[in-house]
N, C-alpha and C positions, 0 to 999 in steps of 0.2 A: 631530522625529526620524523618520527613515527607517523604515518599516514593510518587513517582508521576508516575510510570512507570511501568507496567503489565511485569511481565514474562512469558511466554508462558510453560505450564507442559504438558511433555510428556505424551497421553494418555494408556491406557492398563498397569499400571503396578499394582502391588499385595500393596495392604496396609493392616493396620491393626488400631483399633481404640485403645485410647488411652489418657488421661489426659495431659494436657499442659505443654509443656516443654519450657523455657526462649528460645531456636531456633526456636519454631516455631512460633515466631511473626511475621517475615519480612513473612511467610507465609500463615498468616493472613489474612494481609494486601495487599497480591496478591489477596488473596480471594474476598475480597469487590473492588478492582479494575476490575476483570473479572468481578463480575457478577452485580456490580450498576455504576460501573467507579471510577471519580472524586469525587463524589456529592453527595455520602451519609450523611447524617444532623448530625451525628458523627463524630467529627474530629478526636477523639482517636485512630479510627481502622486505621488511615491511619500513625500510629508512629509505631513504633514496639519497642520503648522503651516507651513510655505511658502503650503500651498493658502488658508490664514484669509488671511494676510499680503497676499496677492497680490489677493485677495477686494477686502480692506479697503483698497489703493491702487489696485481700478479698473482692473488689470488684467486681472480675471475676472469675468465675468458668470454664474454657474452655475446651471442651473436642476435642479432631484433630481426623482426620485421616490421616496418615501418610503413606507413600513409604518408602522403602528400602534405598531410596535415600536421604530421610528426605524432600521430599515437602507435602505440606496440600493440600490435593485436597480435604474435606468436612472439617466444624466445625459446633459447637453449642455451648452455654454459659447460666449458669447460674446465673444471679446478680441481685441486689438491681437497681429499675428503679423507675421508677414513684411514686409505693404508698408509703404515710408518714409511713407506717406499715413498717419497713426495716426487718421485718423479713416474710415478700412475696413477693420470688424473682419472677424474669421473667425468659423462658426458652425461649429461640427463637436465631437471626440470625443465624439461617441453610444457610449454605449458602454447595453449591455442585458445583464444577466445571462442566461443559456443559457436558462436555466429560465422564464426571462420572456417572451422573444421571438414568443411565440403572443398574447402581450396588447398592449393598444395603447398601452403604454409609450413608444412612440417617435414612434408617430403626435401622442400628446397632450402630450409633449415638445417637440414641432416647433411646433404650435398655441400654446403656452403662449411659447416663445422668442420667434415669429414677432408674435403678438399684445400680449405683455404685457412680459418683459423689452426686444423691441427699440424697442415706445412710448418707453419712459421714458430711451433715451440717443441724441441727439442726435449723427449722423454720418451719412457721406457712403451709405454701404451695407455691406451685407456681402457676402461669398465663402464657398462653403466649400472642403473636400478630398473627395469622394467615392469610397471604395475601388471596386474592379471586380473583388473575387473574389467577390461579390453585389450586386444593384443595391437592397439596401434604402435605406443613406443615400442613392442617386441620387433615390429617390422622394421621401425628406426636401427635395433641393433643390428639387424641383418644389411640395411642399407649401407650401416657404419663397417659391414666386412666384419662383423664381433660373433663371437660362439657361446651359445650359453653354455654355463658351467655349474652354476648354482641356484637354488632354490630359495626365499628367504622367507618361509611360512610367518603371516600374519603382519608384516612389519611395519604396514602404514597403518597409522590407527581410522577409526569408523571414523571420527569426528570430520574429516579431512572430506567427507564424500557425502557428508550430508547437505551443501548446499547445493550440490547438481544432483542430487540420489541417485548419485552412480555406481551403488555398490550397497548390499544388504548388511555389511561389518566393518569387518578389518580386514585387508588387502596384502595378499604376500606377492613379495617381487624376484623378479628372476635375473641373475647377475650375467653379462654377456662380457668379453674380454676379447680385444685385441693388440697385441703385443705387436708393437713395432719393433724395439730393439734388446735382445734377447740375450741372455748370460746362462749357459750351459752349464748345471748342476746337482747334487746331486738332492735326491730327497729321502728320507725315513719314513714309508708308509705302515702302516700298523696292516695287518693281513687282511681285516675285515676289509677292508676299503682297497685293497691292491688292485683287483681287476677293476674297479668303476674308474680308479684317478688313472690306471694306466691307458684308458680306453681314452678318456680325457685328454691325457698330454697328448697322445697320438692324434686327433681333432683338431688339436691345436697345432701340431706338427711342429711341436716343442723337443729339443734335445735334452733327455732328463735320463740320472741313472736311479733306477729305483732300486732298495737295499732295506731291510727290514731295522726299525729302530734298537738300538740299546735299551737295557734296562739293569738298575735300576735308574733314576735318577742322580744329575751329579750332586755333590753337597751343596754347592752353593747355590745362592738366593732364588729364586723366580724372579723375572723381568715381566711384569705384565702392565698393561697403561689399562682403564677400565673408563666408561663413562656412563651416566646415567642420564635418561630422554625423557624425565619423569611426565609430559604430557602426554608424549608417545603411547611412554608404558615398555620403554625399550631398555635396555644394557647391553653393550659391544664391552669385548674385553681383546685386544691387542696379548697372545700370548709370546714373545718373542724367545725364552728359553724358561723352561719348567725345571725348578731345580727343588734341594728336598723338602722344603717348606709349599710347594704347591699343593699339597691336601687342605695347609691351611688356610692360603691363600682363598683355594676356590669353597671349602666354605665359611667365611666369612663375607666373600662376595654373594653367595647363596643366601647366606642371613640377609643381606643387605638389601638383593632385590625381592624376598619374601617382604620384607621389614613396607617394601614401594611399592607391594602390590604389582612389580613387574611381570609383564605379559609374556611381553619375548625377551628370551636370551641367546644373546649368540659369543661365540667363543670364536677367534681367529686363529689357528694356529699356523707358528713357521714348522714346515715339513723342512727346515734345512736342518731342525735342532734332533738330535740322536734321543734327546730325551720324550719326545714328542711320543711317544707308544704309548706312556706308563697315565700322560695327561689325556690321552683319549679315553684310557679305559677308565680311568677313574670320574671323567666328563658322564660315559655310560652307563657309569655305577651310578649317576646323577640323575638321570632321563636324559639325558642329551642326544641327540641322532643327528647323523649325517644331511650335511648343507647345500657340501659341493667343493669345488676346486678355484683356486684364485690365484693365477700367475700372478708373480715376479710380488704380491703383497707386502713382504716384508723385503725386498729384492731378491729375497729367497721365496718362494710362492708356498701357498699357505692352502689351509683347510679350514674350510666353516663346521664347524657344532653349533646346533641350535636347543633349546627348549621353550615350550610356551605351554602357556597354560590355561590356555583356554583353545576349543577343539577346533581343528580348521575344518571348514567344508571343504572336501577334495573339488565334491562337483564344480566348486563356485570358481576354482581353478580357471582362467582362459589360456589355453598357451599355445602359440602362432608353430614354432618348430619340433620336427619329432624329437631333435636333440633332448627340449626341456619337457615333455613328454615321459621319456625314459629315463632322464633324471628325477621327473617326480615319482614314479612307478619306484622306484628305486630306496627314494625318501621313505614312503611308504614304507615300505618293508622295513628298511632299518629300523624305524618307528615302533611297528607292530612287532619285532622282534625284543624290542626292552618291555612291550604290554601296552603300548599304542593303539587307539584303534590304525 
């Protein structure tokens, strides 16, 4: 059952961190009530029998911190999200009560994820999402041993930060990657992009051979999965091979997210597929620019295109490492290179 009502937790008391137990989900669920409200674009956190369920099939890894008393005043999760690759999880919603954030809840969060929940499950690596209207979870990536790679202009919506007014808008996150278990191959990078991804694998200290895509595309179909965050304001499109129906594909998807008024668009593509040149430039022809790089994504690793359409503040930008620094600088440019500011 849907929980709709914040309970107020006492501050100052002694906790301890600690792997999920079936009672702490209605505590959870207070958790994303305190600190995004109502309006989180995930309905799941706000059930506390969803949260057991999902627990108990493996698609959540959650680790608490706990009181004496048994309330959750910090969490973090580790699960299968976005890439078609399901064995690279995502580590992220940190989420710390107000009252807590002077204690090292999140530091021994991170430790506890990084060291003990991610021993004991067997996958390629994890990612996470880092906000940029403070650089605390960027610090967690760095805790986590993760690199950033990617940039993801505007992706948390304003609604999400209006009840702590922690943030003048909309919030873009920065993607950090670290690869545990690695598969040596090859990729298709389009020339605009050669030097920044090759700069990238080498960061990452990734085995890749890089070789310039084919063109044209083959005859057959497009593989693409797409989805729409209509509170967000988002659209992810999974491109896993672009074949000769992909002009149509992508506008039709174009129509679609005009049709929703969508904000951000982001495009995933596998750099494993030869056809992958012909769907960037025609991404370009779109306004689309440069994301970033995303090991093992599709088990073949992938490249983000984004577009939005509404203007970001660069300034509003926070970002902890020079890595995501020079990846935004970079952004930028590509940006202002199709008539961006």
């Amino acid at each position: 059952m849907r929980i709709h009502r914040e309970i107020p937790i006492a501050p100052g008391q002694a906790f301890t961190v600690d792997r999920f137990r079936p009672e702490d989900a209605p505590g959870i669920t207070n958790l994303f009530l305190s600190v995004y409200g109502p309006d989180y674009p995930v309905d799941l956190y706000y059930d506390p029998e969803r949260i057991v369920e999902a627990q108990r099939r493996g698609e959540l890894h959650p680790a608490v911190c706990r009181t004496e008393t048994g309330d959750i005043i910090a969490c973090g999760f580790l699960y299968p999200s976005a890439p078609p690759n399901r064995d690279l999880f995502e580590v992220g919603l940190y989420m710390v009560l107000k009252e807590y954030r002077t204690t090292l809840a999140a530091f021994l969060l991170t430790k506890f994820i990084g060291d003990t929940l991610l021993s004991g499950i067997q996958i390629d690596g994890i990612f996470g999402e880092a906000v940029t209207n403070h650089t605390a979870t960027q610090k967690v990536g760095r805790l986590m041993r993760s690199t950033d790679t990617a940039i993801e202009l505007l992706l948390m919506s304003a609604s999400l930060y209006e009840k702590e007014q922690s943030a003048p808008g909309r919030v873009s996150c920065v993607m950090a990657f670290r690869i545990q278990r690695d598969r040596p191959h090859r990729l298709f990078v389009p020339e605009c992009y050669r030097a920044v991804l090759s700069d990238q694998v080498s960061e990452l200290g990734l085995t890749r051979e890089i070789t310039a895509p084919s063109s044209p595309a083959p005859a057959s179909s497009t593989l693409l999965e797409s989805k729409f965050f209509a509170p967000a304001g988002v659209m992810r499109v999974n491109l896993s091979a672009a074949g000769a129906d992909f002009p149509t594909r992508l506008a039709g998807l174009e129509a679609e997210a005009d049709a929703k008024a969508t904000v951000v668009r982001q495009w995933f593509l596998n750099l494993g597929d030869p056809a992958v040149g012909d769907a960037v430039a025609r991404l370009r022809g779109h306004g689309y620019f440069f994301g970033g790089y995303l090991p093992r994504w599709f088990g073949d690793d992938g490249l983000l295109m984004q577009r939005v359409t509404e203007e970001p503040v660069f300034e509003d930008i926070r970002l902890y490492s020079d890595q995501a620094e020079k990846l935004l600088r970079f952004i930028r440019q590509d940006r202002q290179s199709l008539g961006g500011q």
